[in-house]
C-alpha positions in Angstrom: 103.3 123.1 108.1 103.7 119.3 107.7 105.5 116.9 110.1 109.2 115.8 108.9 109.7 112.1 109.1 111.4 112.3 112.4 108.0 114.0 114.2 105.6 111.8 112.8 107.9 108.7 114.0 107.7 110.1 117.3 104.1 110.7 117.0 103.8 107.1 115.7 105.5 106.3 118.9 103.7 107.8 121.3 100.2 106.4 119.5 101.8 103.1 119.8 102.9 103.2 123.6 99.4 104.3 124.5 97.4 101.6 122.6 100.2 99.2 123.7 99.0 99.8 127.6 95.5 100.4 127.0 95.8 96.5 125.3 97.8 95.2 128.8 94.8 95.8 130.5 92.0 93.8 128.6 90.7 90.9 130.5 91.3 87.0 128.6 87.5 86.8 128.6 87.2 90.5 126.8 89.8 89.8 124.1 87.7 86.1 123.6 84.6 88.1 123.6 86.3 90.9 120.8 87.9 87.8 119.3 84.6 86.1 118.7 82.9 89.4 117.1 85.6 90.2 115.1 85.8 86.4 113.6 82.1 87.2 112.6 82.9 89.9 110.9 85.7 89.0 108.8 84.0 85.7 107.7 80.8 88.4 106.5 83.4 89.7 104.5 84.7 86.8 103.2 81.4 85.4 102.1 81.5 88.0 99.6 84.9 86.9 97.7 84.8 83.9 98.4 88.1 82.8 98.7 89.9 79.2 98.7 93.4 81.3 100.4 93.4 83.2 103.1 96.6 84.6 105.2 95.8 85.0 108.2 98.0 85.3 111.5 98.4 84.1 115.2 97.4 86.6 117.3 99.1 87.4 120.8 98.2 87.8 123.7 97.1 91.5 123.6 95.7 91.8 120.0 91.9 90.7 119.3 92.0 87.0 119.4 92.1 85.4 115.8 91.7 81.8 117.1 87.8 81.5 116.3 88.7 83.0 113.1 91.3 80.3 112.2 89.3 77.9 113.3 86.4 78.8 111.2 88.9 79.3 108.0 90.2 75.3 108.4 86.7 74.3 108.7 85.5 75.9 105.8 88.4 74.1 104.2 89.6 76.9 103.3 93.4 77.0 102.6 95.4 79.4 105.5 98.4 81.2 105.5 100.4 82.6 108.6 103.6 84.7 108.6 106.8 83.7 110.3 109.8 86.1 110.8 112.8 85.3 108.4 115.7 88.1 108.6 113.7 91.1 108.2 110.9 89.3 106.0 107.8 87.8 106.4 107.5 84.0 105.0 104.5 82.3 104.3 103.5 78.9 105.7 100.7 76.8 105.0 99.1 76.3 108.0 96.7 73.7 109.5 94.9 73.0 112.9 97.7 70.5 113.7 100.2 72.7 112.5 103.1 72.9 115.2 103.8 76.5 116.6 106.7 77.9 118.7 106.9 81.3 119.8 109.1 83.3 117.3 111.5 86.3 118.1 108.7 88.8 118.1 106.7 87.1 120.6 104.5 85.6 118.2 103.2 82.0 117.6 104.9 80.7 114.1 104.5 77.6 112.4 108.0 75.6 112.0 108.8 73.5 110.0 106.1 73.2 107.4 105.9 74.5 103.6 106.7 78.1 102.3 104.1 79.3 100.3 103.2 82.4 98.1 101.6 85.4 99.8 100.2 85.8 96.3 98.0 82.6 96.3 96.0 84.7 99.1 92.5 86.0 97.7 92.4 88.0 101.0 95.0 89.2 103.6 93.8 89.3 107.1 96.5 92.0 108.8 96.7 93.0 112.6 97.1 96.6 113.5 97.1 98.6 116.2 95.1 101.8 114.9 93.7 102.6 111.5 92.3 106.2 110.4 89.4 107.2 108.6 91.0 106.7 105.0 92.0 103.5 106.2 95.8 103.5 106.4 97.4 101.6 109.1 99.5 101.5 112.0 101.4 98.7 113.1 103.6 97.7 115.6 106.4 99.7 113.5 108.9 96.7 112.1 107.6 97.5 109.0 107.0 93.6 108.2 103.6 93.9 106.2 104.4 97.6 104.5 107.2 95.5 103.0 105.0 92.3 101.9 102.3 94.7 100.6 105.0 96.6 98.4 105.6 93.2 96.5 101.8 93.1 95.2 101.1 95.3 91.6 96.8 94.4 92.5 96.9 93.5 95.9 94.1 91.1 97.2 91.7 92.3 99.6 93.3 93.7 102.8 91.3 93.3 105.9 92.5 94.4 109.6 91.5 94.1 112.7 91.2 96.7 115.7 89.4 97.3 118.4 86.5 99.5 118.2 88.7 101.9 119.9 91.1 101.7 118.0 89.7 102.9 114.0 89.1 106.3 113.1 92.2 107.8 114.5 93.9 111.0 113.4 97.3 108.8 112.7 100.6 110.3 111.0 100.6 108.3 107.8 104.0 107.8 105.5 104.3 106.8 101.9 105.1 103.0 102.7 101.6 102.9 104.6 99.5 100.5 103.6 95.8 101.5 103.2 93.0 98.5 104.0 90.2 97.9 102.1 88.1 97.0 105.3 88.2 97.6 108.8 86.5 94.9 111.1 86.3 96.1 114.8 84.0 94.0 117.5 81.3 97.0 116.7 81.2 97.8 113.1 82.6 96.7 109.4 83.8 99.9 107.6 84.2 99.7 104.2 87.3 101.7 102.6 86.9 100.7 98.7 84.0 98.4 97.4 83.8 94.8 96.7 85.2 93.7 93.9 88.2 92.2 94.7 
């Protein structure tokens, strides 16, 4: 017998908490050291598009660091988005290396200020999570933000997140307003969910 919404939001609940505390504990110098992998990753994945519009986000202090990764985006010249909480909505901002950043209501860097752009210009979407399963569907931090963003797209671009190692592969109670990835980039591996040719 299946779950009813109720049960798997607990269950989705309970996965969170635990990942959530497991997180607390990683060392600055182990999320850099994640961070750094991961960023080599992604851009392997990238080289294969290759795109001229990425959205990306500001990681915080618990997630895999996405600095390198931003870094490496701007000096490619390659155009960047990051999100930034409006109502219940993600917006879109251009972003640059001298973009200026406040920390939003969700604890999380966001650039003020500046442009809105189109999520739509992105050739690929670079999403946090904080588990993913073996077909790929994701689990965030349960506002729903992306789910919602993702719904807008007919042919979204390519969808990328990022988890640690620990983190993918996990038996995850998955809804209908789940998103599923197209890769998973962890600090070990790159798992492919559908081919290249986005």
């Amino acid at each position: 017998m299946g779950m009813n919404s109720t049960q798997e939001s607990d269950r989705k609940a309970i996965i969170r908490r635990r990942i959530r505390d497991g997180r607390a504990v990683q060392a600055p110098f182990e999320r850099i050291e994640v961070g750094h992998a991961i960023s080599q990753g992604v851009l392997e994945v990238l080289n294969a598009v290759p795109p001229t519009c990425v959205a990306a986000y500001f990681s915080t202090d618990t997630e895999p660091s996405t600095d390198e990764l931003l870094e490496s985006l701007w000096a490619r010249g390659i155009r960047v988005l990051t999100p930034r909480v409006q109502d219940d909505e993600l917006q879109w901002i251009e972003t640059s290396r001298d973009s200026a950043t406040e920390i939003g209501s969700f604890g999380i860097r966001e650039v003020q200020g500046e442009q809105i752009a189109t999520l739509k210009d992105a050739q690929a979407i670079v999403i946090p999570a904080l588990a993913i399963d073996p077909m790929g569907f994701r689990l965030g931090q349960g506002g729903g933000f992306y789910d919602r963003a993702l719904a807008e797209f007919v042919d979204p671009p390519l969808l990328i997140a990022v988890v640690h190692d620990r983190e993918d592969l996990l038996d995850i109670p998955v809804e209908s307003h789940d998103a599923r990835m197209d890769v998973i980039v962890t600090e070990r591996h790159t798992r492919y969910i559908t081919p290249m040719q986005k």
